[in-house]
mmCIF entry with sequence, helices, sheets and N, C-alpha, C, O atoms, coordinates in Angstrom:
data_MODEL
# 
_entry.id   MODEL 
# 
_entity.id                         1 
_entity.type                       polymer 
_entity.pdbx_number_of_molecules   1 
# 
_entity_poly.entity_id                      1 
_entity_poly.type                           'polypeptide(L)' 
_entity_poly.nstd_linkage                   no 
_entity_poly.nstd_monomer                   no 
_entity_poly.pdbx_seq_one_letter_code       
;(UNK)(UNK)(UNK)(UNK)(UNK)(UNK)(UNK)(UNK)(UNK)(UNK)(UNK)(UNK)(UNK)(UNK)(UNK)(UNK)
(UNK)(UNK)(UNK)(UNK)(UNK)(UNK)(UNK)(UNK)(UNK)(UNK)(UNK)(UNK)(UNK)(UNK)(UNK)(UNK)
(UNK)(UNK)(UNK)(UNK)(UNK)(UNK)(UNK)(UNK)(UNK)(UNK)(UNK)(UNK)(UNK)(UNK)(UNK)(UNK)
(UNK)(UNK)(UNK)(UNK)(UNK)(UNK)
;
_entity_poly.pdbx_seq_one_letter_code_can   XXXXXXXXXXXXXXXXXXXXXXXXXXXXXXXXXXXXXXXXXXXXXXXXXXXXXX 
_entity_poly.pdbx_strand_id                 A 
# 
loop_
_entity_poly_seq.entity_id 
_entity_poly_seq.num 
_entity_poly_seq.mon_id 
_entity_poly_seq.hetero 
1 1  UNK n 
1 2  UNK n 
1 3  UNK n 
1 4  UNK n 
1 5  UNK n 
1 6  UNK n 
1 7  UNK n 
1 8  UNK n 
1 9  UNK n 
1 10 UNK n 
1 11 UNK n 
1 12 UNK n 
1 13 UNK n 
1 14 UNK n 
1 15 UNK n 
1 16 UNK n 
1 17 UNK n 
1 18 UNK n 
1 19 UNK n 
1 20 UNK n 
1 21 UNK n 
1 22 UNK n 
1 23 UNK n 
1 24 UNK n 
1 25 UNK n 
1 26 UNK n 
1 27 UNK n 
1 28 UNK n 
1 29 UNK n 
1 30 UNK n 
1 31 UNK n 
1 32 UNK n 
1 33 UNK n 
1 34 UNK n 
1 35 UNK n 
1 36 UNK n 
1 37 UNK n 
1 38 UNK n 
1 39 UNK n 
1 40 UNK n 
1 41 UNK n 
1 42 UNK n 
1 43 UNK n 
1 44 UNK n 
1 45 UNK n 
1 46 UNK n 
1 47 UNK n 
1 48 UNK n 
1 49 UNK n 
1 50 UNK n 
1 51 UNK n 
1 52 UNK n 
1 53 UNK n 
1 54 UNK n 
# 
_struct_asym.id          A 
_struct_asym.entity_id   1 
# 
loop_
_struct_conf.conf_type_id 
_struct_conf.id 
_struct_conf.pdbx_PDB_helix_id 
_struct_conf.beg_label_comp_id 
_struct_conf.beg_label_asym_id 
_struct_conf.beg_label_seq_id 
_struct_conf.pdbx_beg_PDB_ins_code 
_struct_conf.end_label_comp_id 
_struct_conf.end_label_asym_id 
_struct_conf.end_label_seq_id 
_struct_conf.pdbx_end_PDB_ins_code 
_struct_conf.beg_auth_comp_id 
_struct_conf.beg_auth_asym_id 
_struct_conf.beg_auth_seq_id 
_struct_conf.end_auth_comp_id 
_struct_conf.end_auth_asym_id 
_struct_conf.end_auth_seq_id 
_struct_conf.pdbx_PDB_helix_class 
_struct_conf.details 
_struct_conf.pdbx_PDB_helix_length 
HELX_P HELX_P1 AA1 UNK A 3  ? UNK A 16 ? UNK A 3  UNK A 16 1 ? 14 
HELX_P HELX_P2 AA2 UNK A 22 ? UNK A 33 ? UNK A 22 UNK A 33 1 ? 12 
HELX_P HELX_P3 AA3 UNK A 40 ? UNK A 49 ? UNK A 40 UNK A 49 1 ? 10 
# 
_struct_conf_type.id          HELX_P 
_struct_conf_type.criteria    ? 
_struct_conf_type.reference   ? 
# 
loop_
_atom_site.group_PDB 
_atom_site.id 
_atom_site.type_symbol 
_atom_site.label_atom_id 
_atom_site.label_alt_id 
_atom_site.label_comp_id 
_atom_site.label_asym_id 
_atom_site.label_entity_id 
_atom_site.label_seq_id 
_atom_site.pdbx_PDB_ins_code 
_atom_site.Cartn_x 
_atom_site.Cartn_y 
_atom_site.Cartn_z 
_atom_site.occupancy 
_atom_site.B_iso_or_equiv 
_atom_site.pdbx_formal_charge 
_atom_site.auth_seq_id 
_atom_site.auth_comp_id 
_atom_site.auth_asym_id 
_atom_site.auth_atom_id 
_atom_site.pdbx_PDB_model_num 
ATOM 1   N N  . UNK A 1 1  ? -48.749 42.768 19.955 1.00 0.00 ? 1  UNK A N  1 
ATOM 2   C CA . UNK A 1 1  ? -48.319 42.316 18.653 1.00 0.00 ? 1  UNK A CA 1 
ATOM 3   C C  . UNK A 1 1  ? -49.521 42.378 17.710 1.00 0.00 ? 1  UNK A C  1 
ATOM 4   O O  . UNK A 1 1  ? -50.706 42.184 17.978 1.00 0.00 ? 1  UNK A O  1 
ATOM 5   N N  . UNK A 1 2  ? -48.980 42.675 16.613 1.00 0.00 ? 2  UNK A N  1 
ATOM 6   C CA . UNK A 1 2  ? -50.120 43.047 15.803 1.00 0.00 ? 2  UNK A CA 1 
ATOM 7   C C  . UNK A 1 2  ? -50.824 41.875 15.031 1.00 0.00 ? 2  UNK A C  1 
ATOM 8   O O  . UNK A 1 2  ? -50.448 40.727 15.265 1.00 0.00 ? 2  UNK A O  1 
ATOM 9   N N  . UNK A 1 3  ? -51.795 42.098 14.152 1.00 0.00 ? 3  UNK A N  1 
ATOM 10  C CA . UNK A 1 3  ? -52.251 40.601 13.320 1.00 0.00 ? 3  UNK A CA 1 
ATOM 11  C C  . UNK A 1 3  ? -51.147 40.354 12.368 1.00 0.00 ? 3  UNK A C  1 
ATOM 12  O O  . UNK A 1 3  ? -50.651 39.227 12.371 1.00 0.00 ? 3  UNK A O  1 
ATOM 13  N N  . UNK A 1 4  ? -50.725 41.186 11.610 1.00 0.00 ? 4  UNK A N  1 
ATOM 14  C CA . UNK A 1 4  ? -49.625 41.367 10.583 1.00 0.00 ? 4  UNK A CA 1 
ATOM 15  C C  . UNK A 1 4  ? -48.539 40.484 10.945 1.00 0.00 ? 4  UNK A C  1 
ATOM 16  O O  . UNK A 1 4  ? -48.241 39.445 10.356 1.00 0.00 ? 4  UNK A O  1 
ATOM 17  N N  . UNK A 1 5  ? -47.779 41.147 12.309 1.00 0.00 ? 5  UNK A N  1 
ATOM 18  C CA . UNK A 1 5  ? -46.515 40.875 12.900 1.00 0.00 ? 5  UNK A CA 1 
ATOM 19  C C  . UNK A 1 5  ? -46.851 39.389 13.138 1.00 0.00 ? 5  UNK A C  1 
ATOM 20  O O  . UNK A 1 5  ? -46.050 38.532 12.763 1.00 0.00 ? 5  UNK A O  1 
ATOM 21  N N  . UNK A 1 6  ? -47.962 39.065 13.724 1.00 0.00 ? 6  UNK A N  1 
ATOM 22  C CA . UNK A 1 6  ? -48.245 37.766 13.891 1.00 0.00 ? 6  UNK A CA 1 
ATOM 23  C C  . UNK A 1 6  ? -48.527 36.858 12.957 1.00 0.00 ? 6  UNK A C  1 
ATOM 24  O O  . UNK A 1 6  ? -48.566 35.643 13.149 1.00 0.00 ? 6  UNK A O  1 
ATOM 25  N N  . UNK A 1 7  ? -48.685 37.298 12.159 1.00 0.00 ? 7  UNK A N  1 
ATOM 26  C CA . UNK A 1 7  ? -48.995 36.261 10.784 1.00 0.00 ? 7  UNK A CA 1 
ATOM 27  C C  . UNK A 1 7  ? -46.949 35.994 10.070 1.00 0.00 ? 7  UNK A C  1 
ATOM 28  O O  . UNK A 1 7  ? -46.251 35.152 9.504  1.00 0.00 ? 7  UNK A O  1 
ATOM 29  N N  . UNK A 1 8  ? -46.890 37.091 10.523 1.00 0.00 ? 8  UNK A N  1 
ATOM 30  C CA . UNK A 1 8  ? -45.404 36.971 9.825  1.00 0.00 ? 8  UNK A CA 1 
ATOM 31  C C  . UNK A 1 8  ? -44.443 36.122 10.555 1.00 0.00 ? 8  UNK A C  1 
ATOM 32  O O  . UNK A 1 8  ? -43.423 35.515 10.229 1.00 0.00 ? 8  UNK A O  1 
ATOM 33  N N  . UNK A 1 9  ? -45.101 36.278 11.644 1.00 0.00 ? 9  UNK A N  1 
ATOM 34  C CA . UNK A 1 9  ? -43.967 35.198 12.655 1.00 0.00 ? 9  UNK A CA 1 
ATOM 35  C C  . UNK A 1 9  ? -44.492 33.697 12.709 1.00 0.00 ? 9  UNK A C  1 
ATOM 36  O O  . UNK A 1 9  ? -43.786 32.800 13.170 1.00 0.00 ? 9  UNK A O  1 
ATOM 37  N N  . UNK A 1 10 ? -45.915 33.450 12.155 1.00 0.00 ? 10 UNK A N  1 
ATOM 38  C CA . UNK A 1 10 ? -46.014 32.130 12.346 1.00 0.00 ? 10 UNK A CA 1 
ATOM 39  C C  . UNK A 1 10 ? -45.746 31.582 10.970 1.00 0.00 ? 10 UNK A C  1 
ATOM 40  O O  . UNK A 1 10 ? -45.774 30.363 10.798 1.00 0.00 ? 10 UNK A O  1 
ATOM 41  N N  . UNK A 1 11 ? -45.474 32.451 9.930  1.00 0.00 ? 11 UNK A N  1 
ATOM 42  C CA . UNK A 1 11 ? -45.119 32.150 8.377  1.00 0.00 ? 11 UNK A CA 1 
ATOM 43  C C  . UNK A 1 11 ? -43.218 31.544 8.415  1.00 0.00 ? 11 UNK A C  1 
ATOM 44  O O  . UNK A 1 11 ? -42.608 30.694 7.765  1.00 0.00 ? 11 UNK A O  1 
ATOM 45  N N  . UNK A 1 12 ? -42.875 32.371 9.367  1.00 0.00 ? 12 UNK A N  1 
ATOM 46  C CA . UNK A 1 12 ? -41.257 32.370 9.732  1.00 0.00 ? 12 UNK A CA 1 
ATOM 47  C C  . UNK A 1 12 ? -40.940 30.905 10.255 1.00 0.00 ? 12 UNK A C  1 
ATOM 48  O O  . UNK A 1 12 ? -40.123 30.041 9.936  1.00 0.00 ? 12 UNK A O  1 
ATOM 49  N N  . UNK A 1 13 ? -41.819 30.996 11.078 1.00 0.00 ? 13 UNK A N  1 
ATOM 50  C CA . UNK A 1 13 ? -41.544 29.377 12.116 1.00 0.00 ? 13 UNK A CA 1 
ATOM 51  C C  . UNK A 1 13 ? -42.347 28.301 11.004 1.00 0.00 ? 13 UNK A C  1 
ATOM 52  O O  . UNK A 1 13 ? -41.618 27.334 10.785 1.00 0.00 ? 13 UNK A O  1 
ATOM 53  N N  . UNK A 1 14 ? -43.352 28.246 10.429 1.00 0.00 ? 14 UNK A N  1 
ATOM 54  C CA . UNK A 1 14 ? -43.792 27.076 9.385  1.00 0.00 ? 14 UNK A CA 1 
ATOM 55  C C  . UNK A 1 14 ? -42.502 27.264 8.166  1.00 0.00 ? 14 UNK A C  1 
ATOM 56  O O  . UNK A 1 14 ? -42.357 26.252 7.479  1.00 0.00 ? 14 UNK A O  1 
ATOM 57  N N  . UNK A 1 15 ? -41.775 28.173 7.906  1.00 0.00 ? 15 UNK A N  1 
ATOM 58  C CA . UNK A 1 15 ? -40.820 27.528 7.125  1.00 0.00 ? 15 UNK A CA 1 
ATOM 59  C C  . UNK A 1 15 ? -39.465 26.959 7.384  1.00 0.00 ? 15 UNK A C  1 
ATOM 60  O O  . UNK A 1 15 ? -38.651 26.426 6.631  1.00 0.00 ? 15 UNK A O  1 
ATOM 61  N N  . UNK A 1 16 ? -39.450 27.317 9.119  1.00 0.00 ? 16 UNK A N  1 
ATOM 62  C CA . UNK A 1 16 ? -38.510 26.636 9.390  1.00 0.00 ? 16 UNK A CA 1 
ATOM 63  C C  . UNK A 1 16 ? -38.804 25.576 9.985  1.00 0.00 ? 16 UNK A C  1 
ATOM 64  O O  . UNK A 1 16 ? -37.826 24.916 10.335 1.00 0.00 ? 16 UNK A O  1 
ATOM 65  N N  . UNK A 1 17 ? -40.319 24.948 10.360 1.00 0.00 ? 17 UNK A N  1 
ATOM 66  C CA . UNK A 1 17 ? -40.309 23.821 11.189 1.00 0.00 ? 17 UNK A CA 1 
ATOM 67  C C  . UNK A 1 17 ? -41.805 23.631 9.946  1.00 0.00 ? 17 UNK A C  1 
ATOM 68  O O  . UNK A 1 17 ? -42.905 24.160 10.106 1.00 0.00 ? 17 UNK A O  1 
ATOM 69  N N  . UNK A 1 18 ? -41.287 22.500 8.455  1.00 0.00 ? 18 UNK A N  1 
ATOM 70  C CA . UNK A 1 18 ? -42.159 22.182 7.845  1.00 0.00 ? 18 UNK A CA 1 
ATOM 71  C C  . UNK A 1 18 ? -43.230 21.525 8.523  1.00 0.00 ? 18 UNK A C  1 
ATOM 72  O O  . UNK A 1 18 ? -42.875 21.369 9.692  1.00 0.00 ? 18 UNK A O  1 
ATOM 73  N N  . UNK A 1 19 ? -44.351 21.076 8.337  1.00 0.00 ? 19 UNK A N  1 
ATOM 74  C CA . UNK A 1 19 ? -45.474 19.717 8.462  1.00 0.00 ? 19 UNK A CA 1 
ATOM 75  C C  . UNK A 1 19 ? -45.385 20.024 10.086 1.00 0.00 ? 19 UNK A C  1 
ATOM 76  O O  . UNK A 1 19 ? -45.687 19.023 10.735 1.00 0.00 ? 19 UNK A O  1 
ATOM 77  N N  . UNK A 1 20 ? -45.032 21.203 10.914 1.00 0.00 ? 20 UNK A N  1 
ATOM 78  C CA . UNK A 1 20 ? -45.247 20.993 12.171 1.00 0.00 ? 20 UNK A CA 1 
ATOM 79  C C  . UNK A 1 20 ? -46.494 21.138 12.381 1.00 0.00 ? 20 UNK A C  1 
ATOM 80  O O  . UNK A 1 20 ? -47.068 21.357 11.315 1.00 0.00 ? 20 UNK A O  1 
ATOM 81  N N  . UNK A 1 21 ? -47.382 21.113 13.506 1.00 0.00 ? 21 UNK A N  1 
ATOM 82  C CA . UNK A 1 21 ? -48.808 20.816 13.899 1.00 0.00 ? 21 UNK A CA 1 
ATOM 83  C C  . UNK A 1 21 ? -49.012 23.053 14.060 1.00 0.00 ? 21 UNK A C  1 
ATOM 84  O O  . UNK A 1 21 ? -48.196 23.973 14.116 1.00 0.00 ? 21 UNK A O  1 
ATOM 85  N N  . UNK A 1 22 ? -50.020 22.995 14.069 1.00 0.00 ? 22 UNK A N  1 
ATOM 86  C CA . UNK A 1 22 ? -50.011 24.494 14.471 1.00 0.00 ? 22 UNK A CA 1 
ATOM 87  C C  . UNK A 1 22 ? -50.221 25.114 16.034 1.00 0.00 ? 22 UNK A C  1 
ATOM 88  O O  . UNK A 1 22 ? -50.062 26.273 16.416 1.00 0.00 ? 22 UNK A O  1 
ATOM 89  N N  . UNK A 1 23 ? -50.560 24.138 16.655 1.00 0.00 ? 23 UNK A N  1 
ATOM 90  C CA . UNK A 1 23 ? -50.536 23.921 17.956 1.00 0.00 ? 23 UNK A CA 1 
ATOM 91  C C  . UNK A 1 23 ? -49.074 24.233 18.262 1.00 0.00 ? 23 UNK A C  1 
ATOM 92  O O  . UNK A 1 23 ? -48.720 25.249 18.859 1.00 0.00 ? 23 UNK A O  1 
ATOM 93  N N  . UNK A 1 24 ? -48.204 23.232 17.786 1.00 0.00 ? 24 UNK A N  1 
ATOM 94  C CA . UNK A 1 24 ? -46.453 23.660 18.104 1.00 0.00 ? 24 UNK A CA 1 
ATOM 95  C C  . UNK A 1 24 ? -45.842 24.831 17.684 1.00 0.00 ? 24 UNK A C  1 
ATOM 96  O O  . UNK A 1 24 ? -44.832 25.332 18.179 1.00 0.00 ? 24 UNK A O  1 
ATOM 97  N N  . UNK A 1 25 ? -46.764 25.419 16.368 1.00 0.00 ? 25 UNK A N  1 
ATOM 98  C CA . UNK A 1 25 ? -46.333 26.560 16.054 1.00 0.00 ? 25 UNK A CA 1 
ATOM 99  C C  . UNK A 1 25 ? -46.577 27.691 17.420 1.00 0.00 ? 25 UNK A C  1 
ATOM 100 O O  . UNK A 1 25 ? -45.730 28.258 18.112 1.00 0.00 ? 25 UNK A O  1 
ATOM 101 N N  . UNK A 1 26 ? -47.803 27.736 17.465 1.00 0.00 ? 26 UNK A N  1 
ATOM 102 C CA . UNK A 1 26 ? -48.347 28.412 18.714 1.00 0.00 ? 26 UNK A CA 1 
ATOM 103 C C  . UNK A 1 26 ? -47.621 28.350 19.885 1.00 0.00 ? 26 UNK A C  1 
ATOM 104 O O  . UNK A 1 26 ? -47.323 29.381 20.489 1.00 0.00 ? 26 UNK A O  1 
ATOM 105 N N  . UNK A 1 27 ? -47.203 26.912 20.392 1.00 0.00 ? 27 UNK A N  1 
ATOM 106 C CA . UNK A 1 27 ? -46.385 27.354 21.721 1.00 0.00 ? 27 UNK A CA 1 
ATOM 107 C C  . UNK A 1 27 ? -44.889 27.940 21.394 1.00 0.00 ? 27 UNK A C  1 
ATOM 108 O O  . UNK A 1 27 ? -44.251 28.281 22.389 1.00 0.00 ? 27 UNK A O  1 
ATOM 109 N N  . UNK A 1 28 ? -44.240 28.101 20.091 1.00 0.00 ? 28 UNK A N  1 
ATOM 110 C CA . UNK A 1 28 ? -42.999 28.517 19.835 1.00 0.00 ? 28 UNK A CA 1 
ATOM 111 C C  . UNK A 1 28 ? -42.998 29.972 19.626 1.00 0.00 ? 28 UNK A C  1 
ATOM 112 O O  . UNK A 1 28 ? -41.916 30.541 19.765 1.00 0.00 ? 28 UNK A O  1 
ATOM 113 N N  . UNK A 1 29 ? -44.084 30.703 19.300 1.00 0.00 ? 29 UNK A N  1 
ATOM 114 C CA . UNK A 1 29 ? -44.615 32.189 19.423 1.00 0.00 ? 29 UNK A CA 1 
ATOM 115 C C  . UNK A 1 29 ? -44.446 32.439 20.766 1.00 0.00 ? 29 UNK A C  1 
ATOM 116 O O  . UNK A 1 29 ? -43.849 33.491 20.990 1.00 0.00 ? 29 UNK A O  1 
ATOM 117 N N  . UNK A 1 30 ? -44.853 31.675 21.924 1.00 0.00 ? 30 UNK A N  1 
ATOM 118 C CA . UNK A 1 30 ? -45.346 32.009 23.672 1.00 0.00 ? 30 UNK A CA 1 
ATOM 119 C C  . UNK A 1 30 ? -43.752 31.921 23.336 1.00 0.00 ? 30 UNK A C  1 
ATOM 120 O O  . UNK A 1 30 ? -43.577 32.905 22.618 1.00 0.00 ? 30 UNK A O  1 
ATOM 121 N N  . UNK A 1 31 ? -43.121 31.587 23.408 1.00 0.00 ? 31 UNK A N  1 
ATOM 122 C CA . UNK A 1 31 ? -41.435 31.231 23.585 1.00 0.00 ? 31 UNK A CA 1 
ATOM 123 C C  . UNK A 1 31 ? -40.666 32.278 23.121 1.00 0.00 ? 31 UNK A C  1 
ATOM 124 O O  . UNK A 1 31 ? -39.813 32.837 23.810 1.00 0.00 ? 31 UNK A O  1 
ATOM 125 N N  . UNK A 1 32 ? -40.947 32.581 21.920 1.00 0.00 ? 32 UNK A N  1 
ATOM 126 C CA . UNK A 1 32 ? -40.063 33.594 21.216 1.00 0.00 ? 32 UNK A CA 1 
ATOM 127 C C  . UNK A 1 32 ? -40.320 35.111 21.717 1.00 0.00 ? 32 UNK A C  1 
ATOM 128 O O  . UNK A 1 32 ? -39.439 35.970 21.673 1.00 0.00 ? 32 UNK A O  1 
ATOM 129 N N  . UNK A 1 33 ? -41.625 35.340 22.195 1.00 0.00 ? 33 UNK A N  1 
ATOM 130 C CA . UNK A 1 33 ? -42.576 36.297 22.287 1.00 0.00 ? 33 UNK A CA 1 
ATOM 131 C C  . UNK A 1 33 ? -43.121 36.885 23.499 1.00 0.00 ? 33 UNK A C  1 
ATOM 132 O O  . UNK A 1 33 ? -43.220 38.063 23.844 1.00 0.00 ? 33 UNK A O  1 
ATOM 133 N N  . UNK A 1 34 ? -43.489 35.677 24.129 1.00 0.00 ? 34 UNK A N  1 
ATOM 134 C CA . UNK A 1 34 ? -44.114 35.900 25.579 1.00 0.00 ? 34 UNK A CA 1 
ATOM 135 C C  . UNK A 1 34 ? -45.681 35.897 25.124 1.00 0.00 ? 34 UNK A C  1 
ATOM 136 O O  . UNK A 1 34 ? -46.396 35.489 26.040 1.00 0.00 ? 34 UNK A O  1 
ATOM 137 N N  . UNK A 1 35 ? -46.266 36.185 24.152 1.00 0.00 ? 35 UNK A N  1 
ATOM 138 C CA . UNK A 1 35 ? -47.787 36.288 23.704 1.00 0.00 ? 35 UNK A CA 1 
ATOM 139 C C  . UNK A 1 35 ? -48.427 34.502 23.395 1.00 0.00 ? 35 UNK A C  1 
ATOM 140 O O  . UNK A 1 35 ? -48.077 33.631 22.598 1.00 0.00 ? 35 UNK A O  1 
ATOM 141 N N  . UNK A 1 36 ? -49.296 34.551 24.269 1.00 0.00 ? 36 UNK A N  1 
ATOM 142 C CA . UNK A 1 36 ? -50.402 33.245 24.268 1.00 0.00 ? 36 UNK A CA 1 
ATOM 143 C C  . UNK A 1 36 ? -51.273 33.296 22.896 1.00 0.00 ? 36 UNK A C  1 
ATOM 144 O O  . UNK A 1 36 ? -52.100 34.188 22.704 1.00 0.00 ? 36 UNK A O  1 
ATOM 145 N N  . UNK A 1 37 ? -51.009 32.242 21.942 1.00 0.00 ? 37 UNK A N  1 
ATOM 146 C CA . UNK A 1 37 ? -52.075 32.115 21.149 1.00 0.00 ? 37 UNK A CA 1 
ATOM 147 C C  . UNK A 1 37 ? -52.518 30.945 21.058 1.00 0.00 ? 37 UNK A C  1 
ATOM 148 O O  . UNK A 1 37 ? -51.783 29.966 21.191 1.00 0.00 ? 37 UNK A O  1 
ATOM 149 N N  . UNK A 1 38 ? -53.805 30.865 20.814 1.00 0.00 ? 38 UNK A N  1 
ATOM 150 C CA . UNK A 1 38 ? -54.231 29.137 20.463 1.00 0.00 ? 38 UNK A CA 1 
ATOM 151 C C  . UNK A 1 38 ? -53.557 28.717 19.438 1.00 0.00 ? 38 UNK A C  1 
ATOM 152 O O  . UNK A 1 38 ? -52.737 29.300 18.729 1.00 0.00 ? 38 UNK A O  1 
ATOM 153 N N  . UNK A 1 39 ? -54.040 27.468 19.411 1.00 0.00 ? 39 UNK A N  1 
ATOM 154 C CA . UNK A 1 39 ? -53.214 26.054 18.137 1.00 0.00 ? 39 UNK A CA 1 
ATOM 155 C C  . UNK A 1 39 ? -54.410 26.467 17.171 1.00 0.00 ? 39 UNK A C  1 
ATOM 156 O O  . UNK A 1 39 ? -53.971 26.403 16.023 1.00 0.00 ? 39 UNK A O  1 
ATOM 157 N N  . UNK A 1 40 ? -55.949 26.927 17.171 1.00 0.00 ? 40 UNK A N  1 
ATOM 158 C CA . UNK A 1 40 ? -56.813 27.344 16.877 1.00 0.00 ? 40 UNK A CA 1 
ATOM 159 C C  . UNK A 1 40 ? -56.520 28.393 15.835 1.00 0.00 ? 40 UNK A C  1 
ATOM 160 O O  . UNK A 1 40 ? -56.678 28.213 14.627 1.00 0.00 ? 40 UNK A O  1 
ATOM 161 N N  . UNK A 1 41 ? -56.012 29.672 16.481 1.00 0.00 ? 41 UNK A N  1 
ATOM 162 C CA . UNK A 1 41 ? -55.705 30.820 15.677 1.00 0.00 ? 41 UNK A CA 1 
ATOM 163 C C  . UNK A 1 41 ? -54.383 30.682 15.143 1.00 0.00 ? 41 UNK A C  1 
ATOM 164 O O  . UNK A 1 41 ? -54.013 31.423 14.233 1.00 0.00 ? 41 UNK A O  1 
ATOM 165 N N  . UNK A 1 42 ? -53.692 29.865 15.591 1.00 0.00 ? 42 UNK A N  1 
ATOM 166 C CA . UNK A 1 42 ? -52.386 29.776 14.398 1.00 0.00 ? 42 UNK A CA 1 
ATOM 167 C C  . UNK A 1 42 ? -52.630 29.444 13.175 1.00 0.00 ? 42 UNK A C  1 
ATOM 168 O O  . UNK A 1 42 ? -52.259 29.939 12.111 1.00 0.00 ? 42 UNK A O  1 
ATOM 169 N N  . UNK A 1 43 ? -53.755 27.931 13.596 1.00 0.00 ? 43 UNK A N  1 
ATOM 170 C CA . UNK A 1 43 ? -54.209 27.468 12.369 1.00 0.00 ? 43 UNK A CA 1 
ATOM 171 C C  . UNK A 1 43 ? -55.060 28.336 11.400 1.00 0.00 ? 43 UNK A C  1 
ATOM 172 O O  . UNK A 1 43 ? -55.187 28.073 10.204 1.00 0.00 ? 43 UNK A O  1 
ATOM 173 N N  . UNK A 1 44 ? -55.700 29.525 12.108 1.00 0.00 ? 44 UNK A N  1 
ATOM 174 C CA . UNK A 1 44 ? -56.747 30.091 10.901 1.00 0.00 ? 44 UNK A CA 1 
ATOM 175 C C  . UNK A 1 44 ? -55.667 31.373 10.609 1.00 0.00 ? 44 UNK A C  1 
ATOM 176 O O  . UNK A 1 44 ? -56.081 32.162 9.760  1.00 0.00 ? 44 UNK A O  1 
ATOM 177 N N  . UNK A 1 45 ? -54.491 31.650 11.130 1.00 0.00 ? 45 UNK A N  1 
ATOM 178 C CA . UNK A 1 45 ? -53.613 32.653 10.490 1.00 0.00 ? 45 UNK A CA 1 
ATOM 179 C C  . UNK A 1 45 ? -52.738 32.026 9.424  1.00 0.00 ? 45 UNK A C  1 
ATOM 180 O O  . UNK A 1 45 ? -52.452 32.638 8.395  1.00 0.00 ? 45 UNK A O  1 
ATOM 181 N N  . UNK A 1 46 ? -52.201 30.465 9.753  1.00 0.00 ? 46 UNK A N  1 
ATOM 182 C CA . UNK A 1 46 ? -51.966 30.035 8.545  1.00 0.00 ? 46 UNK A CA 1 
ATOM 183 C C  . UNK A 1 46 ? -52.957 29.852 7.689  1.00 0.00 ? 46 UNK A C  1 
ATOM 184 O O  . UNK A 1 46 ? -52.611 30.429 6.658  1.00 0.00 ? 46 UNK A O  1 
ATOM 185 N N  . UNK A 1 47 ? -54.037 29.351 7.537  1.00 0.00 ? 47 UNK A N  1 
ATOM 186 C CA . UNK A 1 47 ? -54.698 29.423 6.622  1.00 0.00 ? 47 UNK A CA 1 
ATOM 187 C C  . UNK A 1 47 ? -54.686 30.522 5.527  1.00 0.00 ? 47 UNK A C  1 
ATOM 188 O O  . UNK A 1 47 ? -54.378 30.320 4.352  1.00 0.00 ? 47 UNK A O  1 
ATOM 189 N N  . UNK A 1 48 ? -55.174 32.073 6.223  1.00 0.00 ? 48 UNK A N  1 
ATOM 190 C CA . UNK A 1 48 ? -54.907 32.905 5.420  1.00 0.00 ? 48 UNK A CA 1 
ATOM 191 C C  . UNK A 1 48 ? -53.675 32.869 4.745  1.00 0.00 ? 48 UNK A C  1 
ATOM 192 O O  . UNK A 1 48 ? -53.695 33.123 3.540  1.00 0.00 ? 48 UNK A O  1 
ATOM 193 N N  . UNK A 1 49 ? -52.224 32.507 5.484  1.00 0.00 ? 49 UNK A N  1 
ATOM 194 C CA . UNK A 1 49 ? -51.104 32.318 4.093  1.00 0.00 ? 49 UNK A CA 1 
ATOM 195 C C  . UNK A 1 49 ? -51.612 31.846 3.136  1.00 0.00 ? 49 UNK A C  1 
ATOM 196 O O  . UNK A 1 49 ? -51.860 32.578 2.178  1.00 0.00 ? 49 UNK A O  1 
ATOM 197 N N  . UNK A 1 50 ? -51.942 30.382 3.103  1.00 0.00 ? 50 UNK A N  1 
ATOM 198 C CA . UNK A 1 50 ? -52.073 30.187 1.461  1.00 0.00 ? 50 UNK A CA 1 
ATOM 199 C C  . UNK A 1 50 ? -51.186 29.034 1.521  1.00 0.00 ? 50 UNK A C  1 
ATOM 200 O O  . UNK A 1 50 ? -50.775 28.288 2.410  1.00 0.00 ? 50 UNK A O  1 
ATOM 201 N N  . UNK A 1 51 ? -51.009 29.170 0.046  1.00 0.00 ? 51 UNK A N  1 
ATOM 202 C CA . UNK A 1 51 ? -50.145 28.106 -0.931 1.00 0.00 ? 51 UNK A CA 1 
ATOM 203 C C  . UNK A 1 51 ? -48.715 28.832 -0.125 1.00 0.00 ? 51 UNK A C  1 
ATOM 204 O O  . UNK A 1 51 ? -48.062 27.950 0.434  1.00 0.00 ? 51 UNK A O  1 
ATOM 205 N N  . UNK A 1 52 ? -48.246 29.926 0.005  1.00 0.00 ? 52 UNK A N  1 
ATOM 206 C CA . UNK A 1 52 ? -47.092 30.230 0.872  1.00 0.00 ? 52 UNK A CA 1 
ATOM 207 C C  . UNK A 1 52 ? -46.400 29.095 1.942  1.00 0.00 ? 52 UNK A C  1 
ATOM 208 O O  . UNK A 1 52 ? -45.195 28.891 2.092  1.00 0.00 ? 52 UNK A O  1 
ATOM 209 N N  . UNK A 1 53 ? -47.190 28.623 2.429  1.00 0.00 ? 53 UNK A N  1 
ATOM 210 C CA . UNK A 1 53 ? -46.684 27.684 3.522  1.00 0.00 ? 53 UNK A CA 1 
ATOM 211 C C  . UNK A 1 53 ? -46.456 26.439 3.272  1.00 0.00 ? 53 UNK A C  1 
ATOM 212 O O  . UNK A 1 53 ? -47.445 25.751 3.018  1.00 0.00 ? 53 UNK A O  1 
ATOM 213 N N  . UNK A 1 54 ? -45.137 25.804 3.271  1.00 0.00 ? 54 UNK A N  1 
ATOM 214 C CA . UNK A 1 54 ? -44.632 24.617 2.393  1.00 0.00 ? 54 UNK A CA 1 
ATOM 215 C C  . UNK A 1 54 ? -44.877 23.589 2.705  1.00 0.00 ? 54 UNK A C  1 
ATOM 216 O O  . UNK A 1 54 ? -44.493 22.632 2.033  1.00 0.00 ? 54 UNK A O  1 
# 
């Protein structure tokens, strides 16, 4: 999975699961996906969203 694809899927899941932790984002990627990411790099891929993320 790419950085792109991955940024897009953790943008998908923060707008459907507001104020969730990014850690939870991360294990719902391993779920949807099968791909391991830290609560770490979710958090610095949301970051790059921005003001995007509600």
């Amino acid at each position: 999975m790419e950085r792109a694809d991955l940024q897009q899927q953790l943008r998908r899941l923060s707008r459907a699961h507001p104020g969730e932790h990014p850690y939870s984002l991360a294990l719902r990627v391993q779920v949807e996906t099968g791909r391991i990411i830290t609560g770490k790099l979710a958090k610095q891929l949301l970051a790059v969203l921005g003001p995007e993320r509600p």
